[in-house]
C-alpha positions in Angstrom: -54.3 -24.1 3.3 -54.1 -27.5 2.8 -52.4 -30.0 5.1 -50.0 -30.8 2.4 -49.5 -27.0 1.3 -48.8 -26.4 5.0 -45.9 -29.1 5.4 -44.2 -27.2 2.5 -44.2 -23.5 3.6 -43.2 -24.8 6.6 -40.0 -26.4 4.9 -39.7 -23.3 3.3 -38.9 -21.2 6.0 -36.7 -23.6 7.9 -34.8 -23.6 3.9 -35.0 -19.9 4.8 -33.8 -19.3 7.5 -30.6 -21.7 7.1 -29.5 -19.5 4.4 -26.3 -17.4 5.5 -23.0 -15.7 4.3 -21.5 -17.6 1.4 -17.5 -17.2 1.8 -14.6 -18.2 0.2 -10.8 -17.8 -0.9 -9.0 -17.1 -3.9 -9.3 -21.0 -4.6 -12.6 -20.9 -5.5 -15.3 -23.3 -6.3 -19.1 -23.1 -7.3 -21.4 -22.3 -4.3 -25.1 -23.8 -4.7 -27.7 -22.6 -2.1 -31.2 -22.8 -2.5 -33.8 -20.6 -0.6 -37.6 -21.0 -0.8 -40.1 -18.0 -0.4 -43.9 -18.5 -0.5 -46.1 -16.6 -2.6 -49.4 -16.3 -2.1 -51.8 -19.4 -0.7 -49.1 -22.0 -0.5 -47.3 -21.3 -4.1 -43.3 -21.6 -3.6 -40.8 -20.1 -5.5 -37.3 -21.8 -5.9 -34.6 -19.1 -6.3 -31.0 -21.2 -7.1 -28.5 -19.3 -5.5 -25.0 -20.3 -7.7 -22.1 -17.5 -7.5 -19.2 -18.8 -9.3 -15.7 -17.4 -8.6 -12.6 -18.9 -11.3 -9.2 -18.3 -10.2 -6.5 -17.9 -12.6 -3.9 -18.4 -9.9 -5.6 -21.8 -9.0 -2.3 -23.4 -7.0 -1.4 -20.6 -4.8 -3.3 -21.7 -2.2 -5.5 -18.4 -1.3 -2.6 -16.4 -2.4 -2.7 -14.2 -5.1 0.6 -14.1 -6.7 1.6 -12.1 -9.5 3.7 -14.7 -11.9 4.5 -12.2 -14.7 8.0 -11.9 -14.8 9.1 -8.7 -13.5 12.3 -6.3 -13.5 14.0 -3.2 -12.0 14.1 -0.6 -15.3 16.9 -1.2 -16.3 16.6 1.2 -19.3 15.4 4.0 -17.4 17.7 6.6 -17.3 19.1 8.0 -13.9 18.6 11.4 -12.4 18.1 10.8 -9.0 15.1 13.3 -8.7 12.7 10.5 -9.8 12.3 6.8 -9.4 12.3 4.1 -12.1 9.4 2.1 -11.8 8.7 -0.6 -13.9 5.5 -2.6 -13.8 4.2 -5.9 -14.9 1.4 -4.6 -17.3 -1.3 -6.5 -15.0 -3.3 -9.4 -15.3 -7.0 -10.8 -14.8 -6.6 -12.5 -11.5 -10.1 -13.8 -10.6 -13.6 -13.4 -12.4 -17.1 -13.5 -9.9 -20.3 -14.2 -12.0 -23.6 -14.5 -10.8 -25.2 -17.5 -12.2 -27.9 -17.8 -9.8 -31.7 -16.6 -10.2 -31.0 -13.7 -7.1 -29.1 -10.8 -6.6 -25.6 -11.2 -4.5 -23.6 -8.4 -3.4 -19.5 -8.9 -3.2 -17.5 -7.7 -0.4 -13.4 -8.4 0.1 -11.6 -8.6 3.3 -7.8 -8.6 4.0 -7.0 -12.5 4.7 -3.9 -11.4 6.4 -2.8 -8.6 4.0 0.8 -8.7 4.4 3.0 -9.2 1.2 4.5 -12.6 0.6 8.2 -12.6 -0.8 9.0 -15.7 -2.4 12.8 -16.9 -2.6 11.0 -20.2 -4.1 7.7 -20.5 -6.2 6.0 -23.0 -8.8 2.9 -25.2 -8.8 3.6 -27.6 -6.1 6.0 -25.2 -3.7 6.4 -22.0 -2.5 9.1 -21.0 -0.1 8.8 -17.3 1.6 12.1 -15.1 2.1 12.5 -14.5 5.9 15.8 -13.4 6.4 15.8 -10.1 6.5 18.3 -7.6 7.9 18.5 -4.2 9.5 18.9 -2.4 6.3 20.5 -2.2 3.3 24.4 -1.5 3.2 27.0 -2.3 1.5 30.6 -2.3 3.5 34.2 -0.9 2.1 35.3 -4.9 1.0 31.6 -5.1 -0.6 30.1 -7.6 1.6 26.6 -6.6 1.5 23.9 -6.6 4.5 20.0 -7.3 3.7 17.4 -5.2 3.3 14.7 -4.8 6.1 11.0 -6.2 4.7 10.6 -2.0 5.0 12.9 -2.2 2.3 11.5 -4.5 0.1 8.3 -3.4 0.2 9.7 0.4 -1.3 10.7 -1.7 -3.9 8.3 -4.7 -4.7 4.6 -4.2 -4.6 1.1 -5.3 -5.5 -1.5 -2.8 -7.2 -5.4 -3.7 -7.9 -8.4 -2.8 -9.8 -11.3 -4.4 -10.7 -14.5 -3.6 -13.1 -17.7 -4.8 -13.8 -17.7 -4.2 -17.5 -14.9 -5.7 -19.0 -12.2 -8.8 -18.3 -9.3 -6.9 -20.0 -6.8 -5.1 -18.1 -7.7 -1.7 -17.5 -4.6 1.3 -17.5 -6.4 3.3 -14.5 -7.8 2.5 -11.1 -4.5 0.4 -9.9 -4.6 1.1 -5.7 -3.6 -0.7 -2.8 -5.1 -3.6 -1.5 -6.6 -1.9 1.3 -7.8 1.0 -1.0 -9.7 -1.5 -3.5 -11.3 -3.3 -0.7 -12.2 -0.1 0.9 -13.9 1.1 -2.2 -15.5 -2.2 -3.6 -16.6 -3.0 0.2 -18.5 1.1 0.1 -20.6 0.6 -2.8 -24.3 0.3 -2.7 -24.5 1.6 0.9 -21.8 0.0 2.3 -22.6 -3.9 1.3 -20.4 -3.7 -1.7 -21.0 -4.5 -5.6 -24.1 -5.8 -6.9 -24.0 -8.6 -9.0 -27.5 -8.9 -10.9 -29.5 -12.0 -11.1 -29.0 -14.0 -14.1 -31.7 -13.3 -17.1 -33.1 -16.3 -18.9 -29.9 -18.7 -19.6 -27.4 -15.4 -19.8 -25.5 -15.4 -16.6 -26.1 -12.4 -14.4 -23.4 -9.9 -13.3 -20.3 -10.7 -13.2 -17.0 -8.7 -11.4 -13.5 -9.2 -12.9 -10.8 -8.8 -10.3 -6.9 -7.6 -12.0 -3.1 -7.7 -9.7 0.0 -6.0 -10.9 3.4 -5.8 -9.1 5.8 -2.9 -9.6 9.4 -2.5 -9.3 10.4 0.9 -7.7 14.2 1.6 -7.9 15.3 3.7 -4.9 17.3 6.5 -6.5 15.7 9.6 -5.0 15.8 7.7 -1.5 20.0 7.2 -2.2 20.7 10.3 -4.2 19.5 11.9 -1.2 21.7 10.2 1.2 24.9 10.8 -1.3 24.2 11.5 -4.7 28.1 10.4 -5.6 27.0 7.3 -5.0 23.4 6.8 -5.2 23.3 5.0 -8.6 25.9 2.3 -8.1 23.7 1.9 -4.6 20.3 2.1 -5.7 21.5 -0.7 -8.5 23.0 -2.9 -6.2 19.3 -3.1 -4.1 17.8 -4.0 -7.3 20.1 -6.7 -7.7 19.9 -8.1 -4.4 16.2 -8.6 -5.0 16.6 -9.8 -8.7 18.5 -12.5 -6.9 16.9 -13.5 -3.8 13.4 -12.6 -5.2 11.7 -14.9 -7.2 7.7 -13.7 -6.7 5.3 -11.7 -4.2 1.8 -12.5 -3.8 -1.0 -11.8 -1.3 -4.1 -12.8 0.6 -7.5 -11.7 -0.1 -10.4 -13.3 1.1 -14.0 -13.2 -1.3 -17.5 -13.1 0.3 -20.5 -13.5 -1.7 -23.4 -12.3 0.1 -27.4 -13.6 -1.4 -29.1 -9.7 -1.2 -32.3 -10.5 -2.9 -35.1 -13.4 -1.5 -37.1 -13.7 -4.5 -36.0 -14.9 -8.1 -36.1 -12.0 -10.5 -39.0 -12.1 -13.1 
């Protein structure tokens, strides 16, 4: 090995060895990394490393918020043995593509997975509802108490899916946030879903991220409680939060994660 050829592996591994976990948030930008491997007497591959995440929610700060407007079913009829649930029909909230000449696998962790209720939100503010009470109630003269966050969270919630295969919304596969992550984060033996290596000047894998909110109405939960009464209550909850509610979002945090050292042929 030449003196020359030597100098260069030897930047190689220090490139190497600097390489670790590429994270981000929802407010994403392109990551570019570079690794260098040698190959045989001296001969160094360049692999880019370039994982590209595009938000649609790109002011929310990290939040993902569902902006679709959404209603209590207001249609639906009542019955009190089951709930009207009304849903915002979903969205594509953020798309992952691999643009980079190695693999990268993509994991999600709960950046402080508590549900955000907004009594303000647009572009450039966002206010979240903290005064909550002990619970829902509405006295003889009508004066009405809040709802405990409890509450609001039987009423108001955020649903997920994802896929690999298509950008448009899919009608199965909603869950939880802590379900999604659990089951994207369990794939491939526990490091989460592969995204391929781009091929020639295609881009490589790519993983499409989707948030829905649903409105449950509480009529089992009232007609239980007094059934003479459970529809004038249940509809007077979902008109407290048609009033003080103006959006719920949530945090999730991203990590792409290089699982590949050598460019793909």
């Amino acid at each position: 090995m030449t003196k020359k050829a030597k100098k260069l592996f030897l930047r190689s591994v220090a490139a190497l060895a600097a390489l670790t976990v590429v994270s981000c948030g929802l407010l994403g930008s392109t990551f570019a990394r570079y690794i260098s491997t040698s190959e045989g007497d001296a001969v160094t591959g360049i692999a880019k490393w370039d994982v590209k995440l595009e938000n649609k929610f790109p002011n929310t700060t990290a939040i993902m918020a569902v902006q679709n407007k959404l209603s209590p079913d207001v249609n639906g009829t009542f019955n009190g043995t089951t709930d009207r649930v009304q849903s915002t029909g979903g969205a594509l909230a953020l798309t992952i593509t691999n643009q980079g000449d190695v693999d990268a696998n993509i994991t999600v962790s709960l950046g402080g997975s508590e549900l955000i209720y907004y009594s303000k939100y647009s572009d450039d503010a966002q206010t979240a509802y903290d005064s909550w009470g002990s619970g829902f109630a509405v006295a003889e003269d009508g004066t009405i108490t809040a709802p405990s966050e409890a509450e609001a969270k039987a009423v108001i919630q955020m649903e997920f899916a994802y896929s690999t295969e298509s950008n448009s919304v899919p009608t199965q596969g909603w869950k939880s946030l802590a379900d999604i992550a659990d089951e994207i984060n369990d794939q491939n033996n526990s490091t989460g879903i592969k995204l391929s290596a781009k091929s020639g000047d295609a881009d490589g894998g790519s993983f499409y991220f989707f948030v829905r909110a649903t409105w449950t109405s509480q009529d089992k939960y009232f007609y239980g409680k007094d059934q003479g009464t459970a529809e004038k209550m249940s509809n007077l909850l979902d008109t407290w939060f048609g009033e003080k509610i103006v959006a719920v979002g949530q945090r999730i945090t991203f990590t792409a994660l290089q699982s590949s050292e050598l460019p793909n042929p």
